[in-house]
C-alpha positions as CSV (number, residue, x, y, z in Angstrom):
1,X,0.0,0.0,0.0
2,X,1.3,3.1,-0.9
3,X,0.2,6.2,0.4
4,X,0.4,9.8,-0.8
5,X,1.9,13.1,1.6
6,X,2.1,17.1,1.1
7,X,3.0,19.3,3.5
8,X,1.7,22.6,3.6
9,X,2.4,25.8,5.5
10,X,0.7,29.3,5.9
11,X,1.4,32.7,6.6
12,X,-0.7,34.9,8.4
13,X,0.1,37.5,5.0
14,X,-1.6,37.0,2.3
15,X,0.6,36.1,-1.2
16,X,1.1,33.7,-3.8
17,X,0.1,30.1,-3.2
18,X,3.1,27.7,-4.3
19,X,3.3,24.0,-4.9
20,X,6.8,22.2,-5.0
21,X,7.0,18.7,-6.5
22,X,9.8,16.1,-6.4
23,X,10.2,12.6,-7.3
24,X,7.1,12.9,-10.3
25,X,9.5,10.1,-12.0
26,X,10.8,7.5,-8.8
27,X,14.3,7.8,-9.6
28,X,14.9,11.0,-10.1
29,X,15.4,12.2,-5.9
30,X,17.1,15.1,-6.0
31,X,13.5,17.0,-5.3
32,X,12.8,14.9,-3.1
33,X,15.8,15.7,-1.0
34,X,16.0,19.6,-1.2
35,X,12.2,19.5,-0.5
36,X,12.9,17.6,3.1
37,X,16.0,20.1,3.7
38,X,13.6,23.0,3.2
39,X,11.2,22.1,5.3
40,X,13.0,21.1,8.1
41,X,14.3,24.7,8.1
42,X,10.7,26.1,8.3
43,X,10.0,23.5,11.1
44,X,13.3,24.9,13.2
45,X,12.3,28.7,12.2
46,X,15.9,28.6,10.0
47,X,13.7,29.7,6.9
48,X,10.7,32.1,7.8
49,X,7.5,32.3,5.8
50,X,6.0,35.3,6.1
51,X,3.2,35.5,3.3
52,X,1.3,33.2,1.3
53,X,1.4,29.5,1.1
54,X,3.4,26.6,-0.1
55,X,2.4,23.1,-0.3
56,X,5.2,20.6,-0.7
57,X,5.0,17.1,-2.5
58,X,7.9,15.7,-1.7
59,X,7.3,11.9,-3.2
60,X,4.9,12.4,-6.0
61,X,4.9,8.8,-7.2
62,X,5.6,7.1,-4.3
63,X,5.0,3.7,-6.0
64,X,8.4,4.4,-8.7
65,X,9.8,5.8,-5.6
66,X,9.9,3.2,-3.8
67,X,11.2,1.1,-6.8
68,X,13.9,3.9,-7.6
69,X,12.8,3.7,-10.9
70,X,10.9,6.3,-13.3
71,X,7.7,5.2,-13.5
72,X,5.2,2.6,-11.3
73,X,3.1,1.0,-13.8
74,X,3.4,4.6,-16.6
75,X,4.8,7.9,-17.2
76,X,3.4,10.0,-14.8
77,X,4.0,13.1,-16.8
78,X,2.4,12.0,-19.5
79,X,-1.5,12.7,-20.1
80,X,-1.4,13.7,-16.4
81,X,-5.8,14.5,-15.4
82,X,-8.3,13.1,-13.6
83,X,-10.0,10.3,-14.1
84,X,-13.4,8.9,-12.9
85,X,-11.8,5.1,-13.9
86,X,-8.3,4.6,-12.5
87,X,-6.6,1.9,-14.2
88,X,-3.0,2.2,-13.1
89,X,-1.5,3.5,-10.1
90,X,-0.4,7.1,-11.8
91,X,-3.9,7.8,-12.5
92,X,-4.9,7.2,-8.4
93,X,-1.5,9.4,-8.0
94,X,-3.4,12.2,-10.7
95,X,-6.7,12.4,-8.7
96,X,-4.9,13.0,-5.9
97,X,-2.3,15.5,-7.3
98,X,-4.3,17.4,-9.9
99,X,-6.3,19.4,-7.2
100,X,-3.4,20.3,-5.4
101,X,-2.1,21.6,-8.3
102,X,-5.6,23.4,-9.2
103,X,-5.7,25.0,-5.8
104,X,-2.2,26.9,-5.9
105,X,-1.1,29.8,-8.4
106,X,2.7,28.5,-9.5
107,X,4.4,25.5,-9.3
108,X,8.1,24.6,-9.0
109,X,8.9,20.9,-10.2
110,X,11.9,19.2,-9.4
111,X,13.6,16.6,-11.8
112,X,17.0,15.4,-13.1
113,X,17.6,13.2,-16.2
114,X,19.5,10.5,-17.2
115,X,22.8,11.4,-19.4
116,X,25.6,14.1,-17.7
117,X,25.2,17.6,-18.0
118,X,24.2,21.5,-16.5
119,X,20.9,22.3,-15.0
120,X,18.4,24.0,-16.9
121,X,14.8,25.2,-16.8
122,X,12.0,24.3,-19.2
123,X,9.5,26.7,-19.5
124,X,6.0,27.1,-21.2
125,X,4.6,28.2,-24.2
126,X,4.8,31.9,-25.0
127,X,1.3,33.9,-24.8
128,X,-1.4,32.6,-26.9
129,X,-4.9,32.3,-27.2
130,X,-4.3,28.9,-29.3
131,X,-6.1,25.7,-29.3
132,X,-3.1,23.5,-27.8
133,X,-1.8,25.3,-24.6
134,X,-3.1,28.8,-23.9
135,X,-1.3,31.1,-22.1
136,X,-0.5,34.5,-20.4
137,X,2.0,33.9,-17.8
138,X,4.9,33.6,-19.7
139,X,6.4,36.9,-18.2
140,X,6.2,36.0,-14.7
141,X,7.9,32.2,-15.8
142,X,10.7,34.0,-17.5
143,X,11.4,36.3,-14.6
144,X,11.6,33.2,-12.5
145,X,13.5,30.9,-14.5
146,X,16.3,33.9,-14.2
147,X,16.0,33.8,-10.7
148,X,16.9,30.0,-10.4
149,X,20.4,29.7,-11.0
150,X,20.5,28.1,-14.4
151,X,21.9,29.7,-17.6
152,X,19.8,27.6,-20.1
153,X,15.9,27.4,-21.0
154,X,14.1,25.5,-23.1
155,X,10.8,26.2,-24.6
156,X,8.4,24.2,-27.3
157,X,7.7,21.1,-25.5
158,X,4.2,20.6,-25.9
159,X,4.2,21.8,-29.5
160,X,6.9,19.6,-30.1
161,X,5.0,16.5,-28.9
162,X,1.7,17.1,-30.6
163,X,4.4,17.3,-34.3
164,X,5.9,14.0,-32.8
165,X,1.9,12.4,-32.7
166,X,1.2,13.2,-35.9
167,X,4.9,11.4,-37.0
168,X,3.7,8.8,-35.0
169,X,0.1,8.1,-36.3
170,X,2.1,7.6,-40.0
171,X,4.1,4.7,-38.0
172,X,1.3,3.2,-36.3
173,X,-0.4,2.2,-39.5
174,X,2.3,0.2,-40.5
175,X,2.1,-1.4,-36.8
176,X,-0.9,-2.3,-35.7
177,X,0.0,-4.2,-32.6
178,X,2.0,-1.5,-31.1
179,X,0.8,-0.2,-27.9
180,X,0.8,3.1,-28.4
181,X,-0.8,7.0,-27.0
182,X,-1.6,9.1,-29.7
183,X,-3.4,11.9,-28.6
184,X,-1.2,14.9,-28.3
185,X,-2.6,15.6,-24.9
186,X,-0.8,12.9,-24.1
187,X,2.7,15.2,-23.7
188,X,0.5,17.1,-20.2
189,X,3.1,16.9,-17.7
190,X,2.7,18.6,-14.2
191,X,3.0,22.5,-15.4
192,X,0.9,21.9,-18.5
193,X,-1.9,20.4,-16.3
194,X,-0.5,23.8,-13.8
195,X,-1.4,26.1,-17.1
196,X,-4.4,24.9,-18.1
197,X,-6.5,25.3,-14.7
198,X,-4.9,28.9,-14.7
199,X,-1.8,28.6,-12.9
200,X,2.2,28.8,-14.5
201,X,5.3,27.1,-13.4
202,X,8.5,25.6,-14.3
203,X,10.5,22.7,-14.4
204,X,13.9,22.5,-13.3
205,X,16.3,19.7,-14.8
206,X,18.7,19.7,-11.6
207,X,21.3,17.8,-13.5
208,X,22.3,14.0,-13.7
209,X,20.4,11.5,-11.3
210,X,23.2,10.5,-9.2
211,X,25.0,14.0,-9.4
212,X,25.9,15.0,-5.7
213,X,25.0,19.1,-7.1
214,X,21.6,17.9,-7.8
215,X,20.3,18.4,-4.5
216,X,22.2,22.1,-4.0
217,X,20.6,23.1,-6.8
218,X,16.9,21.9,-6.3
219,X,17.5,23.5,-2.9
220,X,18.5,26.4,-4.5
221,X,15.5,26.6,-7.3
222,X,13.5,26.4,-3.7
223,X,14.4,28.8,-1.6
224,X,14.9,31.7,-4.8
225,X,11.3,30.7,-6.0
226,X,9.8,31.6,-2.0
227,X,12.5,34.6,-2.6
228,X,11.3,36.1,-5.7
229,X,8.0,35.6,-4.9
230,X,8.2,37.3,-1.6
231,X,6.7,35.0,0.9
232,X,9.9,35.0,2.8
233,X,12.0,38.2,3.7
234,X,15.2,36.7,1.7
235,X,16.5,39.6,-1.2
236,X,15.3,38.7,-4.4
237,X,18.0,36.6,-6.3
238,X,19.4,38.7,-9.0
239,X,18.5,37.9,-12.5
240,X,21.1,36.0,-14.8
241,X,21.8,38.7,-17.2
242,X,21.9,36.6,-20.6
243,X,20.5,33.0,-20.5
244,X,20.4,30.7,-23.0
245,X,17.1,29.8,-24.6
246,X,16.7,26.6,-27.4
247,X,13.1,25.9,-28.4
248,X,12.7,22.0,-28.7
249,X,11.5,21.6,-32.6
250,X,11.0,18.0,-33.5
251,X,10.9,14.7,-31.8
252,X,12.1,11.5,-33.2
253,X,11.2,7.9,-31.9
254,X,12.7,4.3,-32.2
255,X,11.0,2.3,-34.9
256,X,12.6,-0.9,-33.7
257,X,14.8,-2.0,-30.5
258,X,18.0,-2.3,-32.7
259,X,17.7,1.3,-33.4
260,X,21.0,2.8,-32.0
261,X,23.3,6.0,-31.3
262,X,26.6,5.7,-32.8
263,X,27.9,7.9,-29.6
264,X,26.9,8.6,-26.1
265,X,25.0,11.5,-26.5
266,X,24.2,14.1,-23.7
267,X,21.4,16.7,-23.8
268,X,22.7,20.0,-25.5
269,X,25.6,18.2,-27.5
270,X,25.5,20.6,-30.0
271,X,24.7,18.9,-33.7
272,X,25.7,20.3,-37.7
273,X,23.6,19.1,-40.6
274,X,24.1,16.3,-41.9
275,X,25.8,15.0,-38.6
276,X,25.3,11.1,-38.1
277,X,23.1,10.9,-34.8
278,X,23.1,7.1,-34.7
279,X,21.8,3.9,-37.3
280,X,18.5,2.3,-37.5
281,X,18.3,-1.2,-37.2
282,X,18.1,-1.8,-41.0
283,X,21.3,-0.1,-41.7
284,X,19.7,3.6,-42.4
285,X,21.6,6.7,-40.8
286,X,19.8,9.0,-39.0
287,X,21.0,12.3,-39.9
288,X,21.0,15.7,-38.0
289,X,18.9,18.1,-40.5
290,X,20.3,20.9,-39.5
291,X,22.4,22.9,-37.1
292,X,21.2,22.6,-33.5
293,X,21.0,20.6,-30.3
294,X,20.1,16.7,-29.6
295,X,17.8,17.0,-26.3
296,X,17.1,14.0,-24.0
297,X,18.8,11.6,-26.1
298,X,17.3,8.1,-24.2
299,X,18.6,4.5,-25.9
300,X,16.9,2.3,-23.5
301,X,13.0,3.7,-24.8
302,X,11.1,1.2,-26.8
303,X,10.0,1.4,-30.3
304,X,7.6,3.9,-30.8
305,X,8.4,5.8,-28.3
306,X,10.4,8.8,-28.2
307,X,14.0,8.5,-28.9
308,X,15.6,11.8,-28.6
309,X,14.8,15.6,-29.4
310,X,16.1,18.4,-31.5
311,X,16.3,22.0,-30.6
312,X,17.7,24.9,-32.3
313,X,18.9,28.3,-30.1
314,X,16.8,31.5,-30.1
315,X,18.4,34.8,-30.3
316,X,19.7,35.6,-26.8
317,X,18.0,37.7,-24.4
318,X,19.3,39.9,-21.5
319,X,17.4,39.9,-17.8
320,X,13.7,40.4,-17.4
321,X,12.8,42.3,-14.2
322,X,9.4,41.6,-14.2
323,X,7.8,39.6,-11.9
């Protein structure tokens, strides 16, 4: 049995009302740590909240948790709603999480991923009135995201999945059997469920799972989110002055397990066309089509299933003070 636990404090103030999230995937604990240093320093009086409210979630999938592994029986990021039948145990986990989440104004979520490299911060769509993921808090997620400590952003991701269903649908035909989710809802994570029930937030890639910085900087993303946001009397963390953004553009999955990389590729590795990403298993090259970045490069997915990302950079910004 497996049960669920936030912990949630309040300030006589009013102010914003905060959610913070680790562990969503069961192996990725570097949330879940900097969550349980935090609030033991509220509990001792070390760290003072002084307006407003934040819930903490410090095991969201306590099932992959317990299993150190990403998921319990699916992705819990993935087509994350309520449901009046729960099959599986993420969908219990999203009728107990997806309140929360519709209760509070902004939400932090902690992960890490799997290959080496620097912390980053995805962030949300830019404002829109558009079918797929309206929006008009992008201001106040870019103000933050400059506040966290990170010098990288990355934008597009729910664009980028819907393109990657409709590549998908095309492979599907030709394999009926396969198991496979293709409505391009299915890419709702935690802040696109956030956004569409009127909050914002961000994610915040802390670095490699088993990194020993991971922690420090989850902490970090922490205690400058209750900082920027005023509901404790720490100075606002100054803004990174130029920080890089890359928009995620396309997505490409395995069609078959003996699809391979022909190198251990890291997220950001940056690519030229042309560039030989890896082989498919019936001898084709997969070929970089044109200057940019491979993103969450994963060879132990399945076929059908997402493989790796591309991204390209977007003209460089300098701080935004607005909050």
């Amino acid at each position: 049995m497996h049960t669920f636990q936030s912990i949630a404090y309040a300030a006589p103030s009013p102010g914003p009302r905060v959610v913070v999230t680790g562990a969503v995937h069961g192996n990725e604990t570097c949330g879940t740590q900097a969550i349980r240093r935090v609030t033991a320093e509220i509990d001792t009086g070390a760290l003072k909240l002084v307006r407003g409210q934040v819930t903490f979630v410090p095991v969201t999938n306590p099932l992959a948790y317990a299993h150190r592994r990403r998921q319990g029986e699916r992705n819990l990021n993935r087509r994350l709603a309520p449901t009046n039948d729960p099959k599986e145990f993420e969908d219990h986990v999203a009728n107990w999480l997806c309140p929360i989440l519709a209760r509070h104004e902004v939400l932090l979520d902690l992960h890490s991923f799997q290959a080496s490299g620097p912390p980053f911060v995805m962030l949300g769509p830019q404002n829109n009135t558009g079918p797929l993921e309206p929006f008009a808090h992008a201001e106040k997620e870019n103000a933050l995201a400059r506040r966290l400590g990170v010098h990288r952003a990355v934008d597009g991701w729910l664009a980028t999945y819907a393109r990657g269903v409709e590549n998908r649908r095309a492979w599907a035909r030709e394999h009926p059997d396969a198991t496979l989710d293709l409505d391009p809802r299915y890419g709702v994570g935690t802040t696109e469920y956030m956004r569409s029930v009127g909050g914002w937030g961000l994610t915040v890639e802390c670095g490699q799972h088993e990194d020993p910085a991971a922690p420090e900087m989850a902490y970090r993303a922490i205690v400058h989110t209750l900082a920027h946001l005023r509901l404790t009397e720490t100075p606002d963390p100054a803004p990174v002055q130029a920080m890089e953004l890359l928009r995620l553009v396309d997505v490409v999955d395995k069609t078959d397990a003996g699809d391979r990389f022909d190198r251990l590729w890291k997220s950001f590795d940056p690519l030229r066309p042309g560039e030989r990403i890896g082989t498919r298993a019936d001898g084709t090259p997969v070929l970089a089509p044109h200057d940019g970045y491979i993103v969450f490069p994963n060879p132990e997915t399945g076929p059908g299933q997402e493989w790796f990302y591309l991204a390209t950079r977007v003209a460089p910004s300098g701080a935004d003070e607005s909050g």
